[in-house]
N, C-alpha and C positions, 0 to 999 in steps of 0.2 A: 320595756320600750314598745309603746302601740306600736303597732304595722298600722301604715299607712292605706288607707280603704282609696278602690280606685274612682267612685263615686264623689270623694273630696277632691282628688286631684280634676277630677272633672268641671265640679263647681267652682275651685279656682283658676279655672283657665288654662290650664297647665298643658292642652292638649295641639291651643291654636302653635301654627310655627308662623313660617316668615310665608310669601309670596313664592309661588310656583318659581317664578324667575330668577328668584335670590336664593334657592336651594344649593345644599352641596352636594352631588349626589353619595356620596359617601355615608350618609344620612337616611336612606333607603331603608335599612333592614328595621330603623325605628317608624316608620312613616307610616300608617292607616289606612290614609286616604288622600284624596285632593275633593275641598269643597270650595267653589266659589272663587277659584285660582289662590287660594291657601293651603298650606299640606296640613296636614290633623296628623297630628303623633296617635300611636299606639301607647293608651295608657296602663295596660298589662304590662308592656316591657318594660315604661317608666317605672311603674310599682316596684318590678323587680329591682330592676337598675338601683332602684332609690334603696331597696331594703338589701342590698349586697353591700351599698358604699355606707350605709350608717351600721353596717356591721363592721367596716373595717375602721370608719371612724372613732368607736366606742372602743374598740382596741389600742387604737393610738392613742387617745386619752386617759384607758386604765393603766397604760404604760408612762404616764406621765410626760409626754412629750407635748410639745406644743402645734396646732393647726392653723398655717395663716391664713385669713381670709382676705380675696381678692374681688371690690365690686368699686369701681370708678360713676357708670353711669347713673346718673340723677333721683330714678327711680329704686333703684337699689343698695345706695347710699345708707341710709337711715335705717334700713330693714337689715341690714348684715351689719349695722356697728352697733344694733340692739341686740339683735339674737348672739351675737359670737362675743358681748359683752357679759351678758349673761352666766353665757358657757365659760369664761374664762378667759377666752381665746383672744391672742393680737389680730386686726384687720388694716386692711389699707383700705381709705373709701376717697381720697383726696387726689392723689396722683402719683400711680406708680412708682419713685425713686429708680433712676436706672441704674445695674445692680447692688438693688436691694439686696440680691441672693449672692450674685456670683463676683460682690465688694460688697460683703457683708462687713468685713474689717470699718470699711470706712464709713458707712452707715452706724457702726457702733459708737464710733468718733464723736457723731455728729449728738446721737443720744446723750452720749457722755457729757457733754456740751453743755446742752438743757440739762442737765444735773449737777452741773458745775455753776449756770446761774441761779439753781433753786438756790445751792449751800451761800450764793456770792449774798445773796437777798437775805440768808436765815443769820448769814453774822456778821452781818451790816457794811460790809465791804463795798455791797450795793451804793451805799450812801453817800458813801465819799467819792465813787464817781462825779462827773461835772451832769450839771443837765443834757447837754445831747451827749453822752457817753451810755447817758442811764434808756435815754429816750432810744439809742442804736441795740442797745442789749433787751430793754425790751421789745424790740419790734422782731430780731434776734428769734427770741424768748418765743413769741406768739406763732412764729414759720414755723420755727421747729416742733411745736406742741401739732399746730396744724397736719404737719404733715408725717409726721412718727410718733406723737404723744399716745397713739393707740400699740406701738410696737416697743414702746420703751422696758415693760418688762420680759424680752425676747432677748435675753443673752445669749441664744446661740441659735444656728439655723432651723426653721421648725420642719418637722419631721413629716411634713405635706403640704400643697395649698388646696383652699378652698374655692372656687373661682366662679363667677357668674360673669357671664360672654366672655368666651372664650377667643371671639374675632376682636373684641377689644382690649381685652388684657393679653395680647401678642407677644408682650416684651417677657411677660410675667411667665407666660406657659416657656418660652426659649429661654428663658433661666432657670427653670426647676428642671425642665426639661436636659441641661447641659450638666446641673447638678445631680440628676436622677432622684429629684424628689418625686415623691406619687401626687398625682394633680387627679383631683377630684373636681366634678366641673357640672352645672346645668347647662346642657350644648342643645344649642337650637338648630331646628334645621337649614341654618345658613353657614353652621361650622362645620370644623373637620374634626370627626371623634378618634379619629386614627391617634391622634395626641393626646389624647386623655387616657389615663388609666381608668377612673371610674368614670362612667360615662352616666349620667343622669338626663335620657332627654326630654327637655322642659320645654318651655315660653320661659324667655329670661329675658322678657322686658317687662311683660303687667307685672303691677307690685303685687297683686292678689296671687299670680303664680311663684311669683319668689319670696314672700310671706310663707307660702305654705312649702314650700321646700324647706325653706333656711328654717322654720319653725320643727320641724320631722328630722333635720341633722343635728341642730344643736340639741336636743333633746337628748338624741343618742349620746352626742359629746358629754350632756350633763348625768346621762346615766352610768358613761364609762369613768368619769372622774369620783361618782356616788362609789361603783366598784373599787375601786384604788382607795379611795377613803376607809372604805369597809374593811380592805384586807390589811391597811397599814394599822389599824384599831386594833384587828385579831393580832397582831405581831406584837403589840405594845402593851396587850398583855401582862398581867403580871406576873413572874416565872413562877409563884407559889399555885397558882392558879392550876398549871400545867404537872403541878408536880406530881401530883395521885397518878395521873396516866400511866407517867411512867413510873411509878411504884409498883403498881400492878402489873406491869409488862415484867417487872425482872424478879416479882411474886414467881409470876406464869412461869417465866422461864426456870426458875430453881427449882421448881415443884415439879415438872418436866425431866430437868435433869436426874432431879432424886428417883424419879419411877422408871429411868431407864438404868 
């Protein structure tokens, strides 16, 4: 996993925050400077920030669990449902489901659902609906793809979120939050990082700044799944393979005993 150079997060913008007046002060101990009534992050501590949370990311992924990612605004859409596609990972980029997390049951429902019209379409059951029966399931069909078809293979709670603005995914942080998921987050300086576990502070509006984060996490993510791969191989192993080792361990040991 590169570390991230602080010279790149520089060039991607990563460093502007929000307007003096829109600060929180809570946000302080990441802040640099103020240019021109904008606060300028300290990008040392981002660096940091960034290379402590894709350590714990790459953990959570060589463990096999799943990371959701959370980015609603416009700018950010497109760039977290490529990078966390890549990696594997479910996203939300449409509109938060309210509990998503804490009515996870009924969220599964709804998945279930849209898997229930694939099979209806795959053995013709589809058909013999009337036409607006067909034309209601499929429109049905196309909501639900819209707005979970990215979390559909998410059978159970994931075991973090990913989250860019954190003042706009509110709903999202006070349900991982009540569930005690770890929330991983690029927090601008107009948030409060007292809510986040990993706190990465960024610009989490320019796409050039959240390009080059979400490019530096998922990374990590596809290097901790590359691990998991590696050691489920060593495991699968053929047991003929393994067997000299220990032939020679209980050589050692009888030869051992005989001299004593």
């Amino acid at each position: 996993m590169a570390k991230t150079e602080v010279k790149d997060l520089l060039d991607a913008g990563v460093h502007f925050g929000h307007l003096t007046r829109k600060w929180n002060p809570n946000m302080a101990p990441y802040i640099y400077m103020e240019r021109n009534g904008i606060h300028i992050l300290n990008l040392y501590k981002t660096a940091a920030k960034l290379e402590e949370a894709n350590e714990a990311l790459k953990k959570i992924a060589a463990s096999g669990r799943k990371i959701l990612f959370v980015a609603t605004k416009k700018q950010a859409k497109d760039i977290v449902a490529e990078k966390a596609g890549n990696a594997n990972m479910p996203y939300i980029t449409e509109r938060w489901p309210g509990g998503m997390l804490t009515n996870f049951v009924t969220i599964r429902k709804a998945v279930k659902k849209m898997a229930s019209i694939d099979r209806m379409k795959q053995d013709g059951t589809f058909n013999t609906l009337s036409k607006k029966e067909r034309l209601q399931v499929d429109r049905l069909r196309a909501k639900l793809e819209k707005n979970l078809g990215s979390i559909s293979d998410m059978s159970r709670l994931p075991a973090a979120l990913f989250i860019v603005d954190t003042t706009r995914e509110h709903i999202a942080v006070k349900e991982a939050q009540k569930l005690n998921i770890p929330i991983f987050a690029m927090v601008d300086t107009n948030s409060d990082p007292r809510e986040i576990d990993y706190v990465i502070p960024s610009n989490d509006d320019a796409s050039k700044s959240i390009e080059k984060i979400m490019a530096s996490v998922s990374q990590a993510i596809i290097d901790g799944l590359a691990e998991r791969k590696s050691g489920k191989d060593d495991d699968d192993a053929p047991v003929e393979a393994k067997a000299p080792k220990s032939k020679r361990a209980k050589t050692v040991a009888v030869a051992s005993s005989e001299e004593e």
